[in-house]
C-alpha positions as CSV (number, residue, x, y, z in Angstrom):
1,X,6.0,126.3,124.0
2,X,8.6,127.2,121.7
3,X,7.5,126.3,118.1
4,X,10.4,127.3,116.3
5,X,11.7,123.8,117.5
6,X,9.5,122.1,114.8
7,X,12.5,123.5,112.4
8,X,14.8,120.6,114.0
9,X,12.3,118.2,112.4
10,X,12.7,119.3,108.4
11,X,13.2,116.1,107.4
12,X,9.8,115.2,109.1
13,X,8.0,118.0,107.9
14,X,8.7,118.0,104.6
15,X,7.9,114.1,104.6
16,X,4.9,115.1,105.8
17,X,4.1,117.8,102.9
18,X,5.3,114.8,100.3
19,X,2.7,112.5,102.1
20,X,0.0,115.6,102.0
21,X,0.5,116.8,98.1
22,X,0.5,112.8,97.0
23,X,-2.9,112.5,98.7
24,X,-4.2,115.5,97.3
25,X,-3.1,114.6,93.7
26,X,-4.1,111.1,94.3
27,X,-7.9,112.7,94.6
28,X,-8.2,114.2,91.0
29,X,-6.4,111.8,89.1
30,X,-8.4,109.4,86.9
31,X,-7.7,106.0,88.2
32,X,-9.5,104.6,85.2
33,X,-8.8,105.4,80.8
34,X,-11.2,107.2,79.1
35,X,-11.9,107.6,75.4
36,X,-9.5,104.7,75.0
37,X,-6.4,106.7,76.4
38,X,-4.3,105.5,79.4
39,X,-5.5,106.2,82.9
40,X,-3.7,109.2,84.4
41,X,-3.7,107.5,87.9
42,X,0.1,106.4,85.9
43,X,0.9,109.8,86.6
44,X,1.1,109.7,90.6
45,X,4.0,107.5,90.4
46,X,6.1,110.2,88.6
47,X,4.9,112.9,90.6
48,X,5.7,110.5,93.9
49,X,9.3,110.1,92.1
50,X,10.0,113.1,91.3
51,X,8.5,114.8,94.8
52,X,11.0,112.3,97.1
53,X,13.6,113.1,95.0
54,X,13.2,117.2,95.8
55,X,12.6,116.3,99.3
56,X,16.2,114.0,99.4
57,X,18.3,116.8,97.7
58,X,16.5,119.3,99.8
59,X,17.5,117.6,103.3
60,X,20.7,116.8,102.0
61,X,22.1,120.6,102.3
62,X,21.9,121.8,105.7
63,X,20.1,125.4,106.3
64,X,22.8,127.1,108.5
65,X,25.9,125.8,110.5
66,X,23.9,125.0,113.1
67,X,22.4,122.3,111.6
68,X,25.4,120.7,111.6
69,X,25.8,120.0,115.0
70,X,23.7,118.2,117.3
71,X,20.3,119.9,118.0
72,X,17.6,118.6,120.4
73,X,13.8,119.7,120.7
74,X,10.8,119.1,123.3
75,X,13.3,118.6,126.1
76,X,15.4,116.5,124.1
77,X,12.5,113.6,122.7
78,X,14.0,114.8,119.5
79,X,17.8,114.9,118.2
80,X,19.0,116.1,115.0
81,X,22.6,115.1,113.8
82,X,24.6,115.1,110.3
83,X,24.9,111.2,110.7
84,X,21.3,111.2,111.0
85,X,20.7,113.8,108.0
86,X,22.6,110.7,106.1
87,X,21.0,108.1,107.1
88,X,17.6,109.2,106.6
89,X,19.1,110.2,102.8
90,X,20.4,106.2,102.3
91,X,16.5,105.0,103.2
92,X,15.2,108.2,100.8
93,X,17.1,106.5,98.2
94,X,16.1,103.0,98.9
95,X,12.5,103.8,99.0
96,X,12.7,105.9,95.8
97,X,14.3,102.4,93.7
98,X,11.4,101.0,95.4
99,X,8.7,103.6,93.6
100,X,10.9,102.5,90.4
101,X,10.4,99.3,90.7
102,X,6.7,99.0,91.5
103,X,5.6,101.0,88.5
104,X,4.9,98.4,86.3
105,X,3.7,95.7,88.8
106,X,1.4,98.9,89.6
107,X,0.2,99.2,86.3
108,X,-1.8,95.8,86.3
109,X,-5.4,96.2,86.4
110,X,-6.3,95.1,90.0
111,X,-3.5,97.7,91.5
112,X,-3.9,100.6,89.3
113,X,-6.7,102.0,91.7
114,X,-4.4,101.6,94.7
115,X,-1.0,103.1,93.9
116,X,-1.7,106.0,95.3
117,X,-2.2,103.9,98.8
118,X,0.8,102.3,97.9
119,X,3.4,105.5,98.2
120,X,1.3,107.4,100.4
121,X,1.4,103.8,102.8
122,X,5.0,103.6,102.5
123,X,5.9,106.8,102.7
124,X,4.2,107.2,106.4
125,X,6.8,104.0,106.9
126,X,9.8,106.0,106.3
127,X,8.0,109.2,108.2
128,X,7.9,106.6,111.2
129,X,11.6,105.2,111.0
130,X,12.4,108.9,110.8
131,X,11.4,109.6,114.4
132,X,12.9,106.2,115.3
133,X,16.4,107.1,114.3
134,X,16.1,111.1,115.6
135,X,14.4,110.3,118.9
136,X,16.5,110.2,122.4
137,X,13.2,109.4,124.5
138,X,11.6,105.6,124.4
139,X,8.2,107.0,124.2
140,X,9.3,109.0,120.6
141,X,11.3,105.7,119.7
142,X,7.9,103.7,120.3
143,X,5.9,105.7,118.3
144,X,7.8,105.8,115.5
145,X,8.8,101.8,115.7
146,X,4.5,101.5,115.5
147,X,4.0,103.9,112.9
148,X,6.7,102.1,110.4
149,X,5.3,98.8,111.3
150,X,1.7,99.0,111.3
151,X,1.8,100.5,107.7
152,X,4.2,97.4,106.0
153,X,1.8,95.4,107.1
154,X,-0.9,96.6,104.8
155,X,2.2,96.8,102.2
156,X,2.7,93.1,102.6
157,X,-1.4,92.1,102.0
158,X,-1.3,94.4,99.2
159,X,-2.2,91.7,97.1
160,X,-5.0,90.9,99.0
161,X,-6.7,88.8,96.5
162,X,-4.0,86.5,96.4
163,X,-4.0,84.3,99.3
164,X,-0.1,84.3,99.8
165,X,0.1,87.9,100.0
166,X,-2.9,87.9,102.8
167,X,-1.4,84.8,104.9
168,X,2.1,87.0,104.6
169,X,0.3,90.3,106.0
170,X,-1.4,88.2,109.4
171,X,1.6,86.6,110.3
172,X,3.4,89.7,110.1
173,X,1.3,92.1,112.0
174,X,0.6,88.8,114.7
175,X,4.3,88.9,115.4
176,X,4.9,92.4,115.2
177,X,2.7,93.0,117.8
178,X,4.2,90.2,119.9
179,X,7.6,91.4,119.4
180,X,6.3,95.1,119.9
181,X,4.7,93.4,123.4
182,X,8.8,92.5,124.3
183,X,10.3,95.8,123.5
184,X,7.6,97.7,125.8
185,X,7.7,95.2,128.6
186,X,11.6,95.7,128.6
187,X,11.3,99.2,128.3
188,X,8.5,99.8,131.0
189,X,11.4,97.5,133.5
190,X,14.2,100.0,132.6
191,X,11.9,102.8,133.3
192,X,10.9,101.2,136.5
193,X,14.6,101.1,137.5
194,X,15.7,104.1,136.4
195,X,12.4,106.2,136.4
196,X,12.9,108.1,133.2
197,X,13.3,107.0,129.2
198,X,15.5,109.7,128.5
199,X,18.6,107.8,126.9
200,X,21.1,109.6,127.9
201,X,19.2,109.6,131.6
202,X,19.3,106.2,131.3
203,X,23.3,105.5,130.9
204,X,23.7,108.3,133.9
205,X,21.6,106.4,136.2
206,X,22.4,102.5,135.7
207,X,26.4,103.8,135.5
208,X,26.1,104.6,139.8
209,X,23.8,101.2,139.7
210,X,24.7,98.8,142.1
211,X,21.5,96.9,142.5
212,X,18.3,95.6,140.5
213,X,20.7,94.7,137.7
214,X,18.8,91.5,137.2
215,X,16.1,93.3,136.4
216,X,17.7,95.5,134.4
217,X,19.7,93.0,132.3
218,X,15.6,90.9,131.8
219,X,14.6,94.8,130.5
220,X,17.9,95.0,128.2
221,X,17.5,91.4,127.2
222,X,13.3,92.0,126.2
223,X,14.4,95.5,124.6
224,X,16.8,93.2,122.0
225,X,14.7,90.2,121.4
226,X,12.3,93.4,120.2
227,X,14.7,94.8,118.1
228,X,16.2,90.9,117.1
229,X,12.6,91.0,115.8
230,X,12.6,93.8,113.2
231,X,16.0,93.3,112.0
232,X,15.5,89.5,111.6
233,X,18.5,88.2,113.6
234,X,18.2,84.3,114.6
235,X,15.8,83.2,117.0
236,X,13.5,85.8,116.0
237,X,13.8,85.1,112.3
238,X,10.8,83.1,111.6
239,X,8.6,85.1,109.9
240,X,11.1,85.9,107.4
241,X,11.0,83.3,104.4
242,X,7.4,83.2,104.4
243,X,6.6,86.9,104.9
244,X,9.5,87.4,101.9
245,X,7.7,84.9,100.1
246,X,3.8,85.9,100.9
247,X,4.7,89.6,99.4
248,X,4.8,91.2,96.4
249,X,8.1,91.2,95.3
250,X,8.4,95.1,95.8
251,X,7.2,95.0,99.1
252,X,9.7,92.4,99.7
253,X,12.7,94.3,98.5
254,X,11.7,97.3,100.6
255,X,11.6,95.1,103.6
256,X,14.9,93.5,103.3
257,X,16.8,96.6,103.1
258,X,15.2,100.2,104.3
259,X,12.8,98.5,107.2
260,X,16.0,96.4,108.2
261,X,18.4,99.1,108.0
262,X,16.5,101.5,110.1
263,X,16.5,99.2,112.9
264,X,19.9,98.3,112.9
265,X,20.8,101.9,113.3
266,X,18.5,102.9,115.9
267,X,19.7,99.3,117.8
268,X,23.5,100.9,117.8
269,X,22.0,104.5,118.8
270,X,20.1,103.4,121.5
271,X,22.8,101.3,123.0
272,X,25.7,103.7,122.5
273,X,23.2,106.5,124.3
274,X,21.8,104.5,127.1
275,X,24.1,101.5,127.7
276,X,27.5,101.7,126.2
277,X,29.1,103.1,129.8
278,X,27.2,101.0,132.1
279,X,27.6,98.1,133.9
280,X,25.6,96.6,131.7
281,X,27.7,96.8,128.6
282,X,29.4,93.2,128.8
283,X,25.6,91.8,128.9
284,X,24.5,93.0,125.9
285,X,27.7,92.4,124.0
286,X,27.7,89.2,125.0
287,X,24.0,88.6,123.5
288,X,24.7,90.4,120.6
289,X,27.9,88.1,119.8
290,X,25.8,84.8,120.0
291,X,23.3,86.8,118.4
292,X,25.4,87.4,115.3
293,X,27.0,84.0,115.0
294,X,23.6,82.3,114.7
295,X,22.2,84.6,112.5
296,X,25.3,84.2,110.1
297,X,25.4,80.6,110.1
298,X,22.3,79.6,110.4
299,X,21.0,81.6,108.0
300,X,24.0,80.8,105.0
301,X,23.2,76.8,105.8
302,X,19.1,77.5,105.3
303,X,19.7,80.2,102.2
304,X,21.7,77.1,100.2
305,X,18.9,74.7,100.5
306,X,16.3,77.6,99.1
307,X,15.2,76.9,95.1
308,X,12.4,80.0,95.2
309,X,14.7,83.0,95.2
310,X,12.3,85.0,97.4
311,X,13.1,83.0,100.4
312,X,16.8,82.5,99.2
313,X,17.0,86.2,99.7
314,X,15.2,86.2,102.5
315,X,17.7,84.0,104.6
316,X,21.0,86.3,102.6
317,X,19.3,89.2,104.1
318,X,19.1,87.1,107.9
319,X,22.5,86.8,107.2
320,X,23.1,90.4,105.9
321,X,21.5,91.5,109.1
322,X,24.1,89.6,111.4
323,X,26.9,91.6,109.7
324,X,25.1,95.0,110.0
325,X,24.6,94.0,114.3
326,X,28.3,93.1,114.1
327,X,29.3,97.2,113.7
328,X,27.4,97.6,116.7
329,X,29.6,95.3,118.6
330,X,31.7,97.7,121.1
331,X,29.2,100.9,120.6
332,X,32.2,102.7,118.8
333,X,32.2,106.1,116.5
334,X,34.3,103.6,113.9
335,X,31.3,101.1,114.2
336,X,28.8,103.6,113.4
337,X,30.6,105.2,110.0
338,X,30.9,101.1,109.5
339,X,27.2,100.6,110.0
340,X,25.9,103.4,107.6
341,X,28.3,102.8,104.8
342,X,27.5,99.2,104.6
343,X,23.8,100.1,105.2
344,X,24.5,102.3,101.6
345,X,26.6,99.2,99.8
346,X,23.8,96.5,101.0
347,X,21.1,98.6,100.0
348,X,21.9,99.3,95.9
349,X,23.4,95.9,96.0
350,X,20.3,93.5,97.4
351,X,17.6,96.6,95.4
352,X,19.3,95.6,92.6
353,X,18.5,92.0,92.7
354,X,15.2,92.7,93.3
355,X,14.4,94.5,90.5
356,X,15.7,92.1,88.2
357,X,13.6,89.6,89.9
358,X,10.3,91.7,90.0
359,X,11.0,92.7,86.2
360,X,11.2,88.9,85.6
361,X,8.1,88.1,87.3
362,X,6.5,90.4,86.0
363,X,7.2,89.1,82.5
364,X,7.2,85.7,83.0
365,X,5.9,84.8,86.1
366,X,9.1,82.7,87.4
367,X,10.5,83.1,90.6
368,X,12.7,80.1,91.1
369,X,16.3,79.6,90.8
370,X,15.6,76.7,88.3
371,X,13.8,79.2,86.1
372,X,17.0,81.6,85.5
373,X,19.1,78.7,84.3
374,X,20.0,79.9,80.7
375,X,19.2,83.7,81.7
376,X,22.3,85.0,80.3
377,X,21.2,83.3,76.7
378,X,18.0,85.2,76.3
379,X,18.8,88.3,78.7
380,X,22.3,89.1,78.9
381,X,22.2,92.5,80.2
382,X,19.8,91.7,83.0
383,X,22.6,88.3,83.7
384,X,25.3,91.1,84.0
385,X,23.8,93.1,85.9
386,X,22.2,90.4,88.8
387,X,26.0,89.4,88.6
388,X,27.4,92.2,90.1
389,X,25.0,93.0,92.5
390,X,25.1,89.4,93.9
391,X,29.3,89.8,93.6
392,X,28.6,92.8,96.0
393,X,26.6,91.0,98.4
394,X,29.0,88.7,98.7
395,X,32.0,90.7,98.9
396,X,33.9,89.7,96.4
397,X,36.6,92.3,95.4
398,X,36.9,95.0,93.7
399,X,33.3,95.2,94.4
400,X,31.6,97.6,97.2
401,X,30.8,94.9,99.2
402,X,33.9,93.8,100.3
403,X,35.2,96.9,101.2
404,X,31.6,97.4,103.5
405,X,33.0,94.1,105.3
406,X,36.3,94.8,105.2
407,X,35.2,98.4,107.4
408,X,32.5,96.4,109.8
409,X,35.1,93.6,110.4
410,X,37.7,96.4,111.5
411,X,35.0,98.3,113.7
412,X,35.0,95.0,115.2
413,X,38.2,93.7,115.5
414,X,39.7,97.0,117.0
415,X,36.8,96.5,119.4
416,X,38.1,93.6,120.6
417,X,36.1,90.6,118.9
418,X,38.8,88.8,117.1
419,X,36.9,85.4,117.2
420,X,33.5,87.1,116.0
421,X,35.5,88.7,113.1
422,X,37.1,85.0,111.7
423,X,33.1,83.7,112.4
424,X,32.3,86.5,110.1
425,X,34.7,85.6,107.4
426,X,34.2,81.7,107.3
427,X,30.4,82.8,106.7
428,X,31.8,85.1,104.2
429,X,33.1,82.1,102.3
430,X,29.9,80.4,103.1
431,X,27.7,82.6,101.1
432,X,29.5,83.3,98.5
433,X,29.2,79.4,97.7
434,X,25.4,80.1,96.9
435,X,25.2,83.4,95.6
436,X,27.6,81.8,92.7
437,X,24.5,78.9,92.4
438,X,22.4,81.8,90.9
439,X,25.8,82.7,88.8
440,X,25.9,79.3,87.9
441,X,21.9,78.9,86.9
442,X,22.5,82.4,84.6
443,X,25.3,81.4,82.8
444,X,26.4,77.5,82.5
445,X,23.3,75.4,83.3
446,X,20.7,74.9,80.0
447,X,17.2,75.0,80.0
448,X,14.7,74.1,77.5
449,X,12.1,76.8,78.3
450,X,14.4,79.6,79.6
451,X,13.0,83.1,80.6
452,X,11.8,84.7,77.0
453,X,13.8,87.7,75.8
454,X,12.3,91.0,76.9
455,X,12.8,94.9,77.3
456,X,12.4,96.4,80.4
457,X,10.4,99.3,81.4
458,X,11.8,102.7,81.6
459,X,11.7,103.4,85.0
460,X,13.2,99.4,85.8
461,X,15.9,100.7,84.2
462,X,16.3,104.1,85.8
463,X,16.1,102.1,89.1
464,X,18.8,100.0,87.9
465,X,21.4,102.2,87.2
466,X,20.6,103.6,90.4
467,X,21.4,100.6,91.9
468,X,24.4,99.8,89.7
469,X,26.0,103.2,90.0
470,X,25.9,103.3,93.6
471,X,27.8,100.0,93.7
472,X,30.6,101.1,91.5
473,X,30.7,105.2,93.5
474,X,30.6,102.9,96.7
475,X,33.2,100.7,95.9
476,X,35.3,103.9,94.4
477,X,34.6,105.7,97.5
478,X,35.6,102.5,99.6
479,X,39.4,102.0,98.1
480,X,39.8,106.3,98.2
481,X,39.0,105.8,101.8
482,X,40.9,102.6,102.9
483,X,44.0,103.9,100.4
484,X,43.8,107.8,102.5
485,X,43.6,106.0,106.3
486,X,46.4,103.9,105.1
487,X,48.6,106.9,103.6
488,X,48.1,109.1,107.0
489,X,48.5,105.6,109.6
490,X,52.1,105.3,107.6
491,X,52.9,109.1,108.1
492,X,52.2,108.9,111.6
């Protein structure tokens, strides 16, 4: 065996070491004050910071020019590419406004022994969506699919003295494993037909196909329900609100955008590598289209009728899902560069939202759209802000967000799906109907007990201008990008 291979894995290994020094700091840090001085357990949540932030800058500059082609290890399980060097960076961002965020819901008596389980917990997460989105065998994809899932389930019970957060954490990990039953059950059929989970295998062998392509359209179809299930795409959205709801709000945040986003990619990966040139490309196109149309819809119609703004956001990100699935209409290169930048845009956007509701929370204990009417009196900054994050997720213009739909729609409609693109934008108008409710509660409706006026903590604000900045360098890289295509189309 060849062990210089395990230098294709970098961003793995040096994960891993992240995981390994947390741990080991974790150990001899005082979880507890002494002499009347604050508890140095505090401390791990810097160190965490700071230690993912090395590791993103580090993976972000390749070692040699060979890392910037496609590299494969142990017969090809493993793949390495540029686009997967970025997308790994966009979920080491999100999970590092995560560790921002959590700090001072951290800080609270009953979870100041436990934050080091909390970044050591979610960091194995991200170490297991790592070898989902590099892998090019099923059995690699499957093991990293259970090693981010298992983990968010403990994430989501974190609170396990609070019966919401406990109820959340069972329901997940019920239907995870359900779902998980799907995906191997479809996977075990298209090994049966094909006798191999290699991915590119796979596309070679059902290609010269002629027969058995029921079963392998059943495999295909279990594979997506699977995957429907992760990325919270209607029917398989069920869990959703009350999982969103159940968790703390941290945990919450992290699922709607760096669990989601993962999947979404690997879904387009896997399909592009084992079933874009097949005979069984129509079927799953097909599925996806209906897929995406009821996640849109049916998620905008639910998301107006929501007054806690943890299961509002919950159905925004069902319908947020439906438009990341719609860049993998068609399996393109186009849909892909779609896919990652709106992955980016959703990401600081629907994070940014997020902390202004756990810093709210956390000072007032209000969740509820009722409770933010007159937000803008007592807490103007925070109003602003939450504005033009939710502006974003929308896609109102000049914001980021539209020009992340204005990309996906394109992916799409040069892929052929015309119809699924003017679906997409009547949705569009849909929700930006109730994102402006939460505009409307902040700004014009009155309220006799309004959220008290408070500061924020030092590192909520350092994850909000995280958040912020990358929605304005988004939305700048967005027109310097849609104004350059346009300049070179019209020299052509």
């Amino acid at each position: 065996m060849d062990y210089s291979q395990f230098l294709f894995m970098r961003e793995e290994l040096s994960l891993l070491a992240v995981i390994l020094i947390i741990f080991i700091a974790d150990l001899f840090m005082s979880k507890e004050p002494r002499d009347g001085k604050p508890a140095q357990g505090s401390s791990i949540g810097i160190v965490a910071c700071i230690l993912l932030g090395i590791h993103t800058l580090a993976n972000l500059v390749p070692f040699c020019e060979d890392m910037k082609i496609e590299q494969t290890a142990f017969g090809g399980m493993y793949v390495h590419t540029a686009m997967m060097t970025i997308v790994k960076s966009v979920l080491n961002v999100g999970t590092l406004v995560v560790f921002l965020m959590a700090n001072g819901w951290l800080q609270r008596a009953e979870n100041r022994v436990k934050q080091g389980e909390f970044y050591i917990i979610t960091l194995f997460t991200v170490l297991g969506m790592y070898f989902m989105i590099s892998s090019g065998h099923f059995l690699m994809f499957f093991i990293g699919l259970e090693l981010a899932s298992v983990p968010l389930a403990a994430l989501i019970a974190f609170d396990k003295w609070r019966y919401e957060s406990a109820e959340a954490g069972a329901k997940f990990i019920l239907l995870a494993l359900f779902s998980s039953a799907l995906l191997l059950y479809g996977v075990s059929l298209i090994y049966g037909i094909t006798g191999t989970l290699y991915f590119g295998q796979i596309g070679a062998i059902l290609t010269g196909l002629s027969d058995n392509l029921l079963l392998a359209v059943l495999g295909l179809t279990l594979f997506i329900a699977g995957m429907g299930f992760k990325i919270s795409l209607v029917p398989f959205h069920l869990w959703t609100a009350d999982t969103y709801e159940g968790a703390p709000t941290v945990v919450t945040g992290y699922l709607s955008v760096v669990s989601k986003g993962s999947a979404a990619f690997v879904l387009m990966t896997v399909l592009m590598k084992a079933f874009a040139d097949t005979t069984l490309s129509s079927q799953w196109n097909i599925g996806l289209f209906w897929l995406i149309v009821a996640s849109i819809t049916i998620a905008n119609i639910f998301a107006i009728q929501q007054k806690n703004l943890k299961r509002f956001m919950a159905f925004s990100a069902i319908s947020q899902a439906g438009y990341l699935v719609l860049a993998v209409m068609g399996g393109t290169a186009q849909g892909m560069t779609a896919l990652v930048y709106y992955l980016l845009v959703y990401m600081v956007a629907d994070l940014g939202v997020f902390a202004i509701l756990n810093v709210v929370e956390q000072k007032s204990g209000k969740i509820c759209m009722d409770d933010y009417n007159g937000l803008y009196e007592t807490n103007p900054k925070l109003a602003f802000l939450m504005t033009l994050c939710l502006f974003s997720l929308a896609g109102i213009p000049p914001f980021a967000g539209m020009f992340s739909k204005f990309f996906v729609f394109m992916a799409a409609f040069n892929a052929g799906y015309q119809w699924l693109v003017l679906i997409a934008l009547v949705n569009t108008v849909i929700s930006l109907y109730y994102y402006l409710l939460i505009v409307k509660a902040m700004y014009i409706n009155k309220s006799d007990s309004p959220v008290p006026a408070f500061k924020s903590d030092a590192y909520t604000k350092i994850a909000l201008v995280i958040c912020i900045a990358g929605v304005v360098l988004a939305g700048i890289i967005g027109v310097a990008y849609n104004y350059i295509d346009t300049f070179a189309y019209g020299m052509e």
